[in-house]
PAGUFI-270741 format. One record per residue (C-alpha): residue number from 1; residue in three letters; x, y, z. Coordinates in nm, 4 decimals, decimal comma. Example, Ala and Ser with C-alpha at 12.3 -4.5 7.8 and 13.67 -1.06 7.14 Angstrom:
2
- seq;type;u;v;w
- 1;ALA;1,2300;-0,4500;0,7800
- 2;SER;1,3670;-0,1060;0,7140
***
This chain:
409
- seq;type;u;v;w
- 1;UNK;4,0610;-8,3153;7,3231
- 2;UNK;3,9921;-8,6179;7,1072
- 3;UNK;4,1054;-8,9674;7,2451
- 4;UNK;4,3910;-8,9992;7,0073
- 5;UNK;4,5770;-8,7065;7,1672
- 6;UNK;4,4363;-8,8441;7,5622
- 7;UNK;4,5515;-9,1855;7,4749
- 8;UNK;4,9288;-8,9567;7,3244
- 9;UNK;4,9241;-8,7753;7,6959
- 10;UNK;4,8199;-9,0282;7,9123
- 11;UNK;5,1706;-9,2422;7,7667
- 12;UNK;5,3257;-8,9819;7,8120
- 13;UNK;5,2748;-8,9309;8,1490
- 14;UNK;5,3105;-9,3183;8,2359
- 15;UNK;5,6630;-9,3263;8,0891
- 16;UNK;5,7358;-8,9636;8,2655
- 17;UNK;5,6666;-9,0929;8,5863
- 18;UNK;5,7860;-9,4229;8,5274
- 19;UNK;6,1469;-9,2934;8,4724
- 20;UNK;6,1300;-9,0785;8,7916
- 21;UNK;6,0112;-9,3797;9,0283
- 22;UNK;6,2443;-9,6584;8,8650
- 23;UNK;6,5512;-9,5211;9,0515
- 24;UNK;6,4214;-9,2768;9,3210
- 25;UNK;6,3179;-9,4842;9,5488
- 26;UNK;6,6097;-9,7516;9,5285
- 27;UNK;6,8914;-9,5143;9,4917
- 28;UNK;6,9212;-9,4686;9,8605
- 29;UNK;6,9434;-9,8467;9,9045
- 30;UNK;7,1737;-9,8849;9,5715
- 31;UNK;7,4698;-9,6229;9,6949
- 32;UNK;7,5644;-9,7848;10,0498
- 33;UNK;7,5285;-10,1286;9,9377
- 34;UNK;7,6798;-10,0817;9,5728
- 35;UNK;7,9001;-9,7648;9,5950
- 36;UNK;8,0018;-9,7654;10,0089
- 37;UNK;7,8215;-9,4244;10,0232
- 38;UNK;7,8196;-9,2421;10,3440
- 39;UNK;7,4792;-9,1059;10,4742
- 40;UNK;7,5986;-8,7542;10,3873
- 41;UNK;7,6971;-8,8615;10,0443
- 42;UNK;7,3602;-9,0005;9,9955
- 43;UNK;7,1314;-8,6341;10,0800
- 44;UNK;7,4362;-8,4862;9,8150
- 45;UNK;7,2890;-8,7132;9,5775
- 46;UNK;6,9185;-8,6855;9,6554
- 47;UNK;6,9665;-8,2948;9,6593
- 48;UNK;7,0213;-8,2934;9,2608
- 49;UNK;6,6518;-8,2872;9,2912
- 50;UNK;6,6910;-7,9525;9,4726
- 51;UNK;6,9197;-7,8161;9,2435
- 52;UNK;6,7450;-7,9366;8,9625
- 53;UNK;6,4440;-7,7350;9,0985
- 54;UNK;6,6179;-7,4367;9,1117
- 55;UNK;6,7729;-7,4506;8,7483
- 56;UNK;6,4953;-7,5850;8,5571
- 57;UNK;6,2496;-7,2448;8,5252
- 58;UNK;6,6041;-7,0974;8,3926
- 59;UNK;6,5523;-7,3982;8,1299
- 60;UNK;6,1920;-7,3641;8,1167
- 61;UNK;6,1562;-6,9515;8,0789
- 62;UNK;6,4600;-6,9141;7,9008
- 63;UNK;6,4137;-7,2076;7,6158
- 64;UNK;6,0959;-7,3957;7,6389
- 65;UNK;5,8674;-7,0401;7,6891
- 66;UNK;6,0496;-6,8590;7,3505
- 67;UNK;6,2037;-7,0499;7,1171
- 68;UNK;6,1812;-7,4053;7,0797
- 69;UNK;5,7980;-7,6337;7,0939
- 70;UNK;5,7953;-7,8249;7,4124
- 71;UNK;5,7346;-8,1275;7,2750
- 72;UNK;6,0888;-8,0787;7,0776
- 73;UNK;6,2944;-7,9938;7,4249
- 74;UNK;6,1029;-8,2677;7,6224
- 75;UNK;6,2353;-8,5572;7,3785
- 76;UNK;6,5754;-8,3998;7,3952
- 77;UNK;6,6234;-8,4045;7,7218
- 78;UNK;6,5199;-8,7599;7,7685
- 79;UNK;6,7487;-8,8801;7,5521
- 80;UNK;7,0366;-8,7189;7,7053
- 81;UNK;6,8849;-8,8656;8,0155
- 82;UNK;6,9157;-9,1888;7,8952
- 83;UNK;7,2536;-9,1516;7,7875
- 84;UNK;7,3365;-9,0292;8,1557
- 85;UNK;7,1588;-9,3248;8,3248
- 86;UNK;7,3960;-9,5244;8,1583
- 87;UNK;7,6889;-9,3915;8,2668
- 88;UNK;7,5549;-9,4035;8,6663
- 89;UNK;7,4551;-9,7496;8,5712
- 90;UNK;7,8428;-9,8072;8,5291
- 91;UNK;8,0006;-9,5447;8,7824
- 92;UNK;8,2126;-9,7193;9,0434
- 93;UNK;8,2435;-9,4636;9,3264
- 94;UNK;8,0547;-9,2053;9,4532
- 95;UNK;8,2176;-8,9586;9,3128
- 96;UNK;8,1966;-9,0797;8,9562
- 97;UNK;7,7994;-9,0946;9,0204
- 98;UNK;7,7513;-8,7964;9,1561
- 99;UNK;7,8372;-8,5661;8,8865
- 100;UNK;7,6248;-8,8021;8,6239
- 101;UNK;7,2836;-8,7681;8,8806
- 102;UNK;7,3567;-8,3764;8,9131
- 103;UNK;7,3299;-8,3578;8,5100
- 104;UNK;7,0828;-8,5903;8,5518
- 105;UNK;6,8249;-8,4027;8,7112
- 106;UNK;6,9310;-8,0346;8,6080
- 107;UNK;6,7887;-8,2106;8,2813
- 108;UNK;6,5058;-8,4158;8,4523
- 109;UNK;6,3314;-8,1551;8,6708
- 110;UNK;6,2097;-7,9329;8,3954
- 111;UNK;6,0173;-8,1901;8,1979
- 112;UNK;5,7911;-8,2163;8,4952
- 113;UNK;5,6590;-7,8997;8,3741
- 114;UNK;5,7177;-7,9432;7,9828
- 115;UNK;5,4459;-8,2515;7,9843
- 116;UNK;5,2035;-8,0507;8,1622
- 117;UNK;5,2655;-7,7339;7,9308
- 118;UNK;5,1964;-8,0310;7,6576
- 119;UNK;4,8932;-8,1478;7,8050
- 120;UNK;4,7603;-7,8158;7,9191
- 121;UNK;4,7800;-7,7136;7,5403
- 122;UNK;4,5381;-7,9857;7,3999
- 123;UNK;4,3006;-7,9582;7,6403
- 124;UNK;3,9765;-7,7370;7,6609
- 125;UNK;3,9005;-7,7859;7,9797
- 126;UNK;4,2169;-7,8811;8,2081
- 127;UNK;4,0253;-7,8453;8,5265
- 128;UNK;3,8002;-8,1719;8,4288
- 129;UNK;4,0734;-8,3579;8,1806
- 130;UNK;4,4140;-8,3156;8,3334
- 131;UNK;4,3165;-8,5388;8,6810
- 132;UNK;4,2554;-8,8277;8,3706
- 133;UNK;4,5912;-8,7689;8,1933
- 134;UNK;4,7827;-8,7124;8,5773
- 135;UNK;4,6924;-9,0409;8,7161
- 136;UNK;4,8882;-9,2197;8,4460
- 137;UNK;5,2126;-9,0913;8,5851
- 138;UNK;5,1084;-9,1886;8,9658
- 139;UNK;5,0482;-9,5533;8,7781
- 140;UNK;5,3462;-9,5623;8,6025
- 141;UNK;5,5486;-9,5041;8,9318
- 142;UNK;5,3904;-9,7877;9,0994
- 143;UNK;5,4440;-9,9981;8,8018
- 144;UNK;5,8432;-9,9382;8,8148
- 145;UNK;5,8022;-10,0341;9,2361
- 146;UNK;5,6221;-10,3364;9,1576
- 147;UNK;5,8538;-10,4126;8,8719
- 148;UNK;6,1643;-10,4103;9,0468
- 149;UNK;6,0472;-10,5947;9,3282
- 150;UNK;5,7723;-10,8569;9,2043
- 151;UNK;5,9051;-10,9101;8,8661
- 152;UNK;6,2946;-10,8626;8,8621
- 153;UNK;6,3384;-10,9058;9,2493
- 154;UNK;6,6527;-10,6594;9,1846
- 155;UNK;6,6025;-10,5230;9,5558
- 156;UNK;6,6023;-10,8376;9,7195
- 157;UNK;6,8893;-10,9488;9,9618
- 158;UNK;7,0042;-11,1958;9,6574
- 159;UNK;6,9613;-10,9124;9,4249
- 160;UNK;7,1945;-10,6635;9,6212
- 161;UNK;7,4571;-10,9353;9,6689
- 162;UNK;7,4673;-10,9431;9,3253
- 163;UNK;7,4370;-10,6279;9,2109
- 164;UNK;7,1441;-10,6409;9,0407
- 165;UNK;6,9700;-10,3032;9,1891
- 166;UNK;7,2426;-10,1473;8,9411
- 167;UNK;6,9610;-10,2182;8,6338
- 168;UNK;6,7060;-9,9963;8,7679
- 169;UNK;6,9395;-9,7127;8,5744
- 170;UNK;6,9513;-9,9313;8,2655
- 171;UNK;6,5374;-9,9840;8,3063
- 172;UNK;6,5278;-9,6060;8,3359
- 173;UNK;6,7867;-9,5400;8,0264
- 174;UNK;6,5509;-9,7446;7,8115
- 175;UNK;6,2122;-9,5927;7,9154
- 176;UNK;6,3920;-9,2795;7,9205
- 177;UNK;6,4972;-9,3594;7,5444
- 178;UNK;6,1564;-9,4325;7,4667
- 179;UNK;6,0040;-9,1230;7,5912
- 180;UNK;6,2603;-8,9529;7,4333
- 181;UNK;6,1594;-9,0775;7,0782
- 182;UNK;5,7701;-9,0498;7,1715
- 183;UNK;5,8106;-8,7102;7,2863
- 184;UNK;5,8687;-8,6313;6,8690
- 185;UNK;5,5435;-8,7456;6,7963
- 186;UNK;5,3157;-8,5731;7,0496
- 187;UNK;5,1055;-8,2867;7,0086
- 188;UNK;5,2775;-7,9758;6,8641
- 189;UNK;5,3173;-7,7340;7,1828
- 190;UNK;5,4902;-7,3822;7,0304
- 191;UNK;5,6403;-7,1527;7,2580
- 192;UNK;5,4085;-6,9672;7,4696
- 193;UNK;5,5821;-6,6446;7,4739
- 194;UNK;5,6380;-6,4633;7,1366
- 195;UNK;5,8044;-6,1431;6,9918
- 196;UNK;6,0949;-5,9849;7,1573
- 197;UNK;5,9330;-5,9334;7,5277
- 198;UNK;6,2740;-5,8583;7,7614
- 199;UNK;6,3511;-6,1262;7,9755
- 200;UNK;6,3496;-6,0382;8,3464
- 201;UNK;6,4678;-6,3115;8,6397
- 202;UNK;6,1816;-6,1972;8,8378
- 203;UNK;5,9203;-6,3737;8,6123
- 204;UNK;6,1288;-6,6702;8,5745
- 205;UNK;6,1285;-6,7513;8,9601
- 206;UNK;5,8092;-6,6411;9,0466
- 207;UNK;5,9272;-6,3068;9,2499
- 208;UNK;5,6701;-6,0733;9,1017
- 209;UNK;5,4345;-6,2597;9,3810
- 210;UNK;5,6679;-6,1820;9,6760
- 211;UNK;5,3687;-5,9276;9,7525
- 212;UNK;5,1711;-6,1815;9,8471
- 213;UNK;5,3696;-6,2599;10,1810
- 214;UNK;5,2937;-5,9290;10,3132
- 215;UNK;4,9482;-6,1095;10,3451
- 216;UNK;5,0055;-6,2883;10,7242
- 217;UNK;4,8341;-6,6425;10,6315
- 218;UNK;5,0113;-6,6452;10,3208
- 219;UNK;5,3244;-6,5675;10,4564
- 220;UNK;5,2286;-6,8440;10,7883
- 221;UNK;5,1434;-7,0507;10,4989
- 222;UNK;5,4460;-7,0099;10,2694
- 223;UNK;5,6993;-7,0408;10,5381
- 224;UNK;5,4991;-7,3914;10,6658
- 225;UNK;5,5489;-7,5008;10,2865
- 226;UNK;5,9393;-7,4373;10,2847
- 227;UNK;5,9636;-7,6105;10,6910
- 228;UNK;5,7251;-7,9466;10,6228
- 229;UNK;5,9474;-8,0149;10,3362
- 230;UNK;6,2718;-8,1155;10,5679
- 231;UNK;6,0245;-8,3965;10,7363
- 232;UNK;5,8872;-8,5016;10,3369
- 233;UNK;6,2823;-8,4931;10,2423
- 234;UNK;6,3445;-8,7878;10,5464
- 235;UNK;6,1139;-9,0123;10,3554
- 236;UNK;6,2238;-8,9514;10,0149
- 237;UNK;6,5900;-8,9873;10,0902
- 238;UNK;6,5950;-9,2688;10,3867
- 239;UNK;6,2430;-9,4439;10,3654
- 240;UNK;6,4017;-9,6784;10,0887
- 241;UNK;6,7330;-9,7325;10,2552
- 242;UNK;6,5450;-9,8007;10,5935
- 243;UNK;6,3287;-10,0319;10,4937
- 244;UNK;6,5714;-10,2419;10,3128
- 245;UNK;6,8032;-10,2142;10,6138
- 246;UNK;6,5944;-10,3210;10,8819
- 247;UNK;6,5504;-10,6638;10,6581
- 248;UNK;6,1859;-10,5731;10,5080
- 249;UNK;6,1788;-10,7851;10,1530
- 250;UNK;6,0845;-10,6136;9,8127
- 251;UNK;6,1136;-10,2657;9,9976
- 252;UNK;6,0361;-10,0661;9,6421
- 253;UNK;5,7308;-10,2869;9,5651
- 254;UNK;5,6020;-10,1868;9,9392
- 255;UNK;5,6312;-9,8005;9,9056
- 256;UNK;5,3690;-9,8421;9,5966
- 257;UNK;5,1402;-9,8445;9,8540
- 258;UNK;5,2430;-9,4691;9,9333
- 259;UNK;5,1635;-9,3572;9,5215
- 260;UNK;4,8266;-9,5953;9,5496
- 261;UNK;4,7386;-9,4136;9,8662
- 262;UNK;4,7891;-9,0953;9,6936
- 263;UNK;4,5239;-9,1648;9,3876
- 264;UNK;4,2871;-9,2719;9,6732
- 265;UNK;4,3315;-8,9504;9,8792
- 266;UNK;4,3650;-8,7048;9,5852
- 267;UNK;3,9793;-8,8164;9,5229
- 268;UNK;3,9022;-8,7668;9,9088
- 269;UNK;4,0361;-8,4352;9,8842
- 270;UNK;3,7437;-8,1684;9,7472
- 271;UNK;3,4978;-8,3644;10,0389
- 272;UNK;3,7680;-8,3027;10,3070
- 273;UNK;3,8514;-7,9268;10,1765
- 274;UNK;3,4964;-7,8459;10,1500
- 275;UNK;3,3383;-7,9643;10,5073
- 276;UNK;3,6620;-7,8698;10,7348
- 277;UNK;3,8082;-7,5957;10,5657
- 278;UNK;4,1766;-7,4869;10,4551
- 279;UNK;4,3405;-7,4360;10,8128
- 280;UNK;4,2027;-7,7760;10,9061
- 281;UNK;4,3321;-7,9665;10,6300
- 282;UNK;4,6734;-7,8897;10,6598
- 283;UNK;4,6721;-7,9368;10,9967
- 284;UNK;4,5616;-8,2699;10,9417
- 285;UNK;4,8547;-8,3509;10,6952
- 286;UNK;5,0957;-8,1948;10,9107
- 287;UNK;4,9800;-8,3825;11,2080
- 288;UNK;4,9794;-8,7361;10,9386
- 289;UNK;5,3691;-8,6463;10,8844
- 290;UNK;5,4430;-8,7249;11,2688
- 291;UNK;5,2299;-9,0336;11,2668
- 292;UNK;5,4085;-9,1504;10,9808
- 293;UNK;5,7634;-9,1191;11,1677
- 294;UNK;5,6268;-9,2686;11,4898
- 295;UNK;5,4746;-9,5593;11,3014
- 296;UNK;5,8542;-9,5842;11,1435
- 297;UNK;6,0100;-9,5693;11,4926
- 298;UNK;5,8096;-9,8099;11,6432
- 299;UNK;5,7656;-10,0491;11,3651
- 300;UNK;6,1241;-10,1431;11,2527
- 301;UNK;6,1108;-10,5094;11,3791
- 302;UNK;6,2466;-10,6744;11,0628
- 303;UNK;5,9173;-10,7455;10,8974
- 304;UNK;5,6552;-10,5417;10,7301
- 305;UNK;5,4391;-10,4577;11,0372
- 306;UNK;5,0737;-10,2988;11,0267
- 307;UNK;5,3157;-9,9699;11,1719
- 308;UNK;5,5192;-9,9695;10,8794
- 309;UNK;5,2142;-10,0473;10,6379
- 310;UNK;5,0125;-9,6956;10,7475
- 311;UNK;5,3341;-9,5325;10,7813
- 312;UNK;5,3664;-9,5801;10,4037
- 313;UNK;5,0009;-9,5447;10,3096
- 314;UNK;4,9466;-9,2471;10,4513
- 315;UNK;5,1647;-9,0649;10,2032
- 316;UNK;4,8346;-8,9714;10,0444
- 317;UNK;4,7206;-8,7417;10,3233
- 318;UNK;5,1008;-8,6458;10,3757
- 319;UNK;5,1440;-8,5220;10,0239
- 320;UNK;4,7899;-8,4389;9,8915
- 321;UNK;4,6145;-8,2868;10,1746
- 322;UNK;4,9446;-8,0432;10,2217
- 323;UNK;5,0861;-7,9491;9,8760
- 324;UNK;4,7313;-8,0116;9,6708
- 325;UNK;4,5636;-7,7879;9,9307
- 326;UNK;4,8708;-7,5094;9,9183
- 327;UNK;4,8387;-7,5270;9,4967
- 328;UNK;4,4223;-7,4576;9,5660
- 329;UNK;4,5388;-7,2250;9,8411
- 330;UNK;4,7818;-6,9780;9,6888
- 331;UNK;4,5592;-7,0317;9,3235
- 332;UNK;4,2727;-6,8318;9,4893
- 333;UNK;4,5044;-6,6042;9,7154
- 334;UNK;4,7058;-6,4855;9,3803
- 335;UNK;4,3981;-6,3814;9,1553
- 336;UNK;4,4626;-6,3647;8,7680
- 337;UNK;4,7979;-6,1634;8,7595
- 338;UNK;4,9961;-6,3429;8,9503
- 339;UNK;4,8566;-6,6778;8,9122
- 340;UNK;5,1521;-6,8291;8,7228
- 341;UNK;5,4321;-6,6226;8,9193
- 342;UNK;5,3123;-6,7563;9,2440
- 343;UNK;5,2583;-7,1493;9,1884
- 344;UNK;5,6341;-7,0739;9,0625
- 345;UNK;5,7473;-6,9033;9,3924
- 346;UNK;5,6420;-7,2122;9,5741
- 347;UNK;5,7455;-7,5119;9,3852
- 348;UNK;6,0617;-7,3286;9,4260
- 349;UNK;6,0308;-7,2792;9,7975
- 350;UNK;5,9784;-7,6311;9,8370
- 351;UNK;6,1287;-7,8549;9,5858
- 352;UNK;6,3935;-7,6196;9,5362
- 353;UNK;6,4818;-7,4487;9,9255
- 354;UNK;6,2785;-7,6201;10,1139
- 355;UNK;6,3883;-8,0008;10,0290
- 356;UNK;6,7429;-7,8756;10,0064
- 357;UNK;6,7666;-7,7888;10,3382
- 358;UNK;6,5576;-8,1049;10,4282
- 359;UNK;6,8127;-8,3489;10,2665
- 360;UNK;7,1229;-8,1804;10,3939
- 361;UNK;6,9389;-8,1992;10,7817
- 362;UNK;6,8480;-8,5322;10,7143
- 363;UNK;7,1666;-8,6770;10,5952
- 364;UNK;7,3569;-8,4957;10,8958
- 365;UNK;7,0801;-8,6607;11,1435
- 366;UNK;7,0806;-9,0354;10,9732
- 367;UNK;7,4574;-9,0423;11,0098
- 368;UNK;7,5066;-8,9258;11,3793
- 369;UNK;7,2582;-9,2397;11,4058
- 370;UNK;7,4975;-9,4916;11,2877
- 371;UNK;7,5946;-9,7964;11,4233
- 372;UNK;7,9184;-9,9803;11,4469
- 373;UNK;7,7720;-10,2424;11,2069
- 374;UNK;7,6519;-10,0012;10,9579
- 375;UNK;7,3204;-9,9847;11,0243
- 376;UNK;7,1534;-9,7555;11,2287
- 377;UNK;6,9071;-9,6218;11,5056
- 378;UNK;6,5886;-9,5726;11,3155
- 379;UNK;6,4116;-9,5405;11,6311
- 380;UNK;6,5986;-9,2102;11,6755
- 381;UNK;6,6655;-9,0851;11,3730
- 382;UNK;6,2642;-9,0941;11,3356
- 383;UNK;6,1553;-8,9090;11,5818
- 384;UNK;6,3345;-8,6162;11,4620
- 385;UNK;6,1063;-8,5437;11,1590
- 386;UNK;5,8213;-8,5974;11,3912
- 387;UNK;5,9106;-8,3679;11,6165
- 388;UNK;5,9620;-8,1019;11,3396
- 389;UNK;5,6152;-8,2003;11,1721
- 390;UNK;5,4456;-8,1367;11,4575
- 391;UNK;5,6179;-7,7817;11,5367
- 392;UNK;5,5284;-7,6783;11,2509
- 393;UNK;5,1761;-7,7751;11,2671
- 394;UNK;5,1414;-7,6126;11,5921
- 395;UNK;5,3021;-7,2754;11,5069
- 396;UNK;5,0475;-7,3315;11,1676
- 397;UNK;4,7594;-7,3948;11,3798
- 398;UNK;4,8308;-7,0991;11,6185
- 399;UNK;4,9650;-6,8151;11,3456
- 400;UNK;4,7083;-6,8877;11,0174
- 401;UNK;4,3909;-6,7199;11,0627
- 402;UNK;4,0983;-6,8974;10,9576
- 403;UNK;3,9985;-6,7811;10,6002
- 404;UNK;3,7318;-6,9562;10,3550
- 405;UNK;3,8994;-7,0675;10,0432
- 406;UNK;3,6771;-7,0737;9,7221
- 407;UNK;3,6742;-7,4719;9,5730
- 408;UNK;3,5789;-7,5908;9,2866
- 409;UNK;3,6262;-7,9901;9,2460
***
């Protein structure tokens, strides 16, 4: 891979991740304070993700994989992105929003995997490049956080009055745009599959590696996956709305620290998987989940406390040590034939299942929490995820047999 085409991907990547994290974070802030949502209205609108999850390897395996270059569908569907961040950008109720972020992310979730099917394709050695290309979209979402609160100020308490948090969709309609039109000039990436090979659903979802869970620890394993998602789906959905809530300034800017924790971790990971093990490290990640939500609980004095500072930084261990270690985990457990099938089976156990359930739970939870004055018990509402966390890192720690994992940093 020459630099040209690592300079090409690395863009790529920033502008990728750049869309995602210009309205993630805020849109849970944006809807009760700009639209009146309710809390259940809210995990309806954060589920897209979900559903997006479960529709894009329809997109992916019936479009990207035969007939069109992934480059070519990647810049389409960011430009109809950018045409539908407009329209939320302008939607006055909930219900003219929601069906905008549905098409939204049906369209969204798939290029997650069309820019790594583009960067996988340049490279001749993805274990050693990719990490290089990668880090550019963890960048590029902490440059959108630091942009809307250090730059713009859009989330500030002068910012909501005014209804400035609206132009985080117009911010993500023009990077969205740009992508869109960059996408055309990357790296030709033709359809993988060729011929006329008969489509079957079970490749597209991953089911030819159902076999796998008549292994116990991959089963223990798989099921922990699909469970520690309904804690991660609390901090996606409410960790934006709470801070904000609880009067914490610049709340976007302040969950960078999450994404910079993450680059820091990511590198901590092969020492960590290597001297404790498999078993251990998830444990450990699990375990970080319910520190997280006590630090949340107990920090919520209306200021950003050293609680609520390594409740957000330890996102890294949170997110890396768990779904980093499952992607090394079920890699080694699949073997060569049902490598791709089963890294599919999961991301759709998770993202797709998995947070589903976890938004719907946590939208239910967050508004038997409410207050008369439309704010609500934190202090509750967090110790609910923590108390699931650490189930499920229990039941982990007591069902998974130890195993040693092959690892190659």
């Amino acid at each position: 891979m020459n630099k040209k085409i690592q300079v090409q991907l690395s863009i790529m990547m920033f502008l990728e991740f750049f869309i995602w994290g210009s309205w993630y974070v805020t849109m849970g802030i944006y809807l009760p304070n700009s639209l009146d949502a309710s809390d259940p209205e809210i995990a309806m609108a954060y589920s897209t993700q979900s559903w997006g999850a479960i529709i894009a390897p329809f997109i992916i395996g019936l479009i990207a994989d035969r007939y069109f270059n992934a480059e070519r569908i990647l810049g389409v569907l960011h430009l109809i992105g950018a045409i539908l961040m407009v329209q939320l950008a302008y939607a006055t109720s909930f219900n003219g929003f929601y069906p905008y972020i549905l098409g939204y992310m049906i369209l969204y979730m798939p290029t997650l995997a069309l820019v790594n099917s583009v960067s996988f394709n340049q490279m001749d050695n993805p274990a050693k490049q990719f990490s290089f290309v990668r880090v550019f979209g963890t960048a590029g979402w902490i440059v959108a956080g630091l942009a809307i609160s250090y730059f713009f100020h859009w989330d500030s308490m002068e910012g909501l009055a005014k209804g400035y948090l609206r132009n985080t969709f117009l911010m993500t309609a023009a990077a969205s745009g740009v992508l869109g039109i960059f996408s055309f000039t990357l790296p030709k990436t033709p359809p993988s599959i060729t011929g006329k090979r008969k489509i079957r659903i079970a490749d597209i979802f991953g089911f030819e590696a159902l076999k796998l869970l008549k292994n116990r620890n991959f089963l223990v394993f798989f099921l922990a996956s699909v469970f520690i998602c309904i804690p991660l789906a609390f901090y996606y959905q409410h960790a934006g709305q709470f801070l904000g809530e609880i009067g914490v300034s610049n709340p976007a800017g302040k969950m960078t620290i999450g994404q910079i924790s993450e680059i820091l971790f990511m590198l901590l990971l092969p020492f960590f998987f290597k001297r404790f093990g498999f078993k251990n490290t998830m444990i450990v990640a699990m375990l970080a989940w319910m520190v997280r939500y006590i630090c949340f609980a107990y920090g919520s004095a209306g200021e950003f406390s050293f609680l609520l500072l390594l409740g957000i930084a330890l996102h890294g261990i949170c997110y890396d040590f768990f779904f980093v270690s499952g992607q090394i985990y079920t890699d080694s457990k699949a073997g060569p034939k049902y490598k791709s099938a089963a890294q599919g089976l999961i991301t759709l156990a998770t993202y797709g299942v998995g947070m589903l359930m976890g938004f719907w739970i946590a939208g239910r939870i967050t508004d038997y929490f409410i207050l008369e004055e439309v704010s609500h018990n934190w202090e509750m509402i967090w110790m609910f995820p923590a108390a699931f966390a650490l189930g499920v890192s229990v039941l982990f720690a007591f069902l998974f047999k130890n195993e040693r994992i092959a690892y190659k940093s």
